[in-house]
C-alpha positions in Angstrom: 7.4 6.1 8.7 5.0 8.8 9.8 2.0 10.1 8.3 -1.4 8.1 8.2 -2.9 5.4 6.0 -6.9 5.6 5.3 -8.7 2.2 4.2 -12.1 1.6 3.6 -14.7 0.0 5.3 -14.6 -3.6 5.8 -11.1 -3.4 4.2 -8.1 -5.1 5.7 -4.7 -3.4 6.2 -1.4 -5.6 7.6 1.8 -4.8 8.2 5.8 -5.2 9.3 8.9 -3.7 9.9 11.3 -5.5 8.4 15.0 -4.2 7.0 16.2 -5.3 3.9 20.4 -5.2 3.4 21.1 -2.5 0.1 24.8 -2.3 -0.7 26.1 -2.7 2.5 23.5 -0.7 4.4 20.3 -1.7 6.2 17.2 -0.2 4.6 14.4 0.3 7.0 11.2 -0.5 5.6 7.5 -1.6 6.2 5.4 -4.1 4.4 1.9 -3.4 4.0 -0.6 -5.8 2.6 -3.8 -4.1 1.7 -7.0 -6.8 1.4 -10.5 -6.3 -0.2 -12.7 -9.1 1.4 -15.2 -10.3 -0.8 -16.9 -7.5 -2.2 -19.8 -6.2 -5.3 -18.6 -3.4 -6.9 -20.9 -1.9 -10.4 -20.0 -1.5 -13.3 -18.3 2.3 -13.0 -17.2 2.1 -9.6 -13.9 2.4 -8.4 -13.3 1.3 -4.7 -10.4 3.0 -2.8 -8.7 0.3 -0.6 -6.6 2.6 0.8 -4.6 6.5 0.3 -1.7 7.8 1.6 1.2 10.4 0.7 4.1 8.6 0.4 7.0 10.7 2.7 9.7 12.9 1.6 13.0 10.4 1.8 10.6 7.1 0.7 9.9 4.8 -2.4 6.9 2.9 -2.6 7.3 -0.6 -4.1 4.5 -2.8 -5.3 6.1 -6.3 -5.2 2.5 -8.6 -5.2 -1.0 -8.1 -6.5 -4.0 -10.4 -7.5 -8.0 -9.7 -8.2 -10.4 -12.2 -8.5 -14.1 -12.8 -8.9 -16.1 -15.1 -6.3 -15.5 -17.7 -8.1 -11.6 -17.0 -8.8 -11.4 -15.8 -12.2 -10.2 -13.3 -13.7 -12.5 -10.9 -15.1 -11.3 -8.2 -18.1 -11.5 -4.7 -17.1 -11.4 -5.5 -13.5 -8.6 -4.3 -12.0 -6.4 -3.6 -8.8 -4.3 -0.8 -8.8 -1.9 1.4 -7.2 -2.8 5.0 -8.6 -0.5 8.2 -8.1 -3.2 11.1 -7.6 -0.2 13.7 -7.7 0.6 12.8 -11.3 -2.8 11.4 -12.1 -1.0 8.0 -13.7 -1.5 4.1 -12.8 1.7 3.0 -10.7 0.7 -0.7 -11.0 -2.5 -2.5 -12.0 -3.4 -6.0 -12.8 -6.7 -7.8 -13.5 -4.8 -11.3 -13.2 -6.7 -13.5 -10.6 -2.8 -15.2 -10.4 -0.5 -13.7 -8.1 1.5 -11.3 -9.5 4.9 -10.8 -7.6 8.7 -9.7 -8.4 11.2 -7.6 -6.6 9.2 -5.0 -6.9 6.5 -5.6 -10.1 6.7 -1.1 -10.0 7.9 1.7 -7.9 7.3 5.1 -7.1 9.3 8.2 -5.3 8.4 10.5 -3.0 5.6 13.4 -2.2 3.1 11.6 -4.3 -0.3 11.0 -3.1 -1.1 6.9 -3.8 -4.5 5.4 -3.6 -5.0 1.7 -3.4 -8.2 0.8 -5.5 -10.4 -1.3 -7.2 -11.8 -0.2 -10.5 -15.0 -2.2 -12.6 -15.7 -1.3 -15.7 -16.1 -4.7 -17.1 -20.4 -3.4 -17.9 -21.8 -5.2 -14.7 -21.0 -5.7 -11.3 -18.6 -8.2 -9.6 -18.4 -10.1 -6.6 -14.8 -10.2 -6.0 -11.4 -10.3 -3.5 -8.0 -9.3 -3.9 -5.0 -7.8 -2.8 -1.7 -5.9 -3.1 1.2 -6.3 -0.9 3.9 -2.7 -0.7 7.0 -1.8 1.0 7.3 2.1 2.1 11.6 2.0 2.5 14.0 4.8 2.7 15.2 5.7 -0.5 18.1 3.8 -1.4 21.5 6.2 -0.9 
């Protein structure tokens, strides 16, 4: 893939190289799966998981997500997300302490810079875990 991936402290980061068949061709790809461990976070505070710019000739697909407090609920206005900087625009979020997944749940092109975060603003802070699972692939031809 090329390029470099930032995560926080005490963040996780995991992935694979997998290929995935696309009309006859083989799709190179990685799978990335981006964990917050149990973590407080105020009221106001967004945690970045993760940033990256995704490279020329790549999509970025979100395909599972989940955030939960400590005691695995959901929370309102709690949320993971997968945030385009370039365009300043939520890719994905959820606040759903249920795994989210589909093939993908959103996607994104090329050149745009992505941040993997955590935002509270549910008016106090939040013991929680979570994560999102990505694949970086060619972009189909």
């Amino acid at each position: 893939m090329g390029g470099k991936v930032v995560i926080a402290e005490g963040a996780e980061i995991h992935f694979d190289l997998v290929t995935i068949p696309h009309d006859h061709a083989i799709l190179c790809c990685q799978c990335f799966s981006f964990n917050l461990p149990r973590t407080s976070i105020a009221n106001g505070e967004t945690m970045v998981i993760a940033w990256f710019t995704l490279p020329t000739g790549k999509t970025l697909s979100i395909i599972k997500a989940q955030i939960a407090n400590d005691s695995g609920a959901s929370v309102a206005n709690l949320i993971i997300e997968a945030y385009d900087n370039t365009g300043s625009a939520s890719i994905y979020s959820t606040n759903s302490n249920t795994v989210q997944e589909d093939a993908p749940l959103a996607e994104s092109g090329a050149g745009k810079d992505v941040e993997i975060r955590v935002v509270n603003t549910s008016g106090g802070t939040v013991t929680c875990q979570g994560f999102m699972v990505v694949i970086i692939m060619e972009a189909a031809p």
